[in-house]
N, C-alpha and C positions, 0 to 999 in steps of 0.2 A: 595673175591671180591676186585679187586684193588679200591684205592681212586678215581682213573677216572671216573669208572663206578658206583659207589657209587658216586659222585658228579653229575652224568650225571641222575641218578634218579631221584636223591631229587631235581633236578630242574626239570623234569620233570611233576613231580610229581602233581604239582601247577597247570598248563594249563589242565592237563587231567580231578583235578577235578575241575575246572571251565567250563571245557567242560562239563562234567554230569550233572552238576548244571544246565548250559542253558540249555540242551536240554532234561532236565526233568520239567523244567522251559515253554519251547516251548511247548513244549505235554501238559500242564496243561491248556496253556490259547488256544490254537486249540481247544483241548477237551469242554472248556468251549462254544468256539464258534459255537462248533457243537450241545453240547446242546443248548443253543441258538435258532438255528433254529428247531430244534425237538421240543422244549419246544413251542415258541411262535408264532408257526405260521399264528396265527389272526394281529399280528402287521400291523402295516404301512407302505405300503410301503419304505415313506423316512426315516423312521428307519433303515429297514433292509440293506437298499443301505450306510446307514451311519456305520453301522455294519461291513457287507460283505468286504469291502476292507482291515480291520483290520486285516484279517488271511495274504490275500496276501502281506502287505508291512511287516508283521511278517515273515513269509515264504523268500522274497526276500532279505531281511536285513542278517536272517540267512544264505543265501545264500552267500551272498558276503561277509561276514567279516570272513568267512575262505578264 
């Protein structure tokens, strides 16, 4: 393996596991959010409305910072 390509890893290397990190990170608090509604659903409505938008600006946030 030349230096180049051994230098082009190990920086690589970094961003990919930051990548796995969030999006094992995203799956955990989704998931949580899903129980959430499975779990509790006698709550209040103005709970659940203060809830519910937390997946989607998760969801779109992930979306746009790749």
């Amino acid at each position: 393996m030349s230096p180049e390509s051994a230098l082009a890893i190990s920086l690589a290397r970094g961003p990919l596991v930051g990548t796995f990190l969030g999006l094992i990170l995203y799956g955990v608090t989704c998931l949580q959010a899903f129980f959430y509604f499975q779990t509790y659903e006698d709550d209040r409505k103005g709970l659940k409305i203060t809830v519910c938008p937390l997946p989607v600006v998760w969801n779109s946030e992930r979306t746009y910072a790749n």
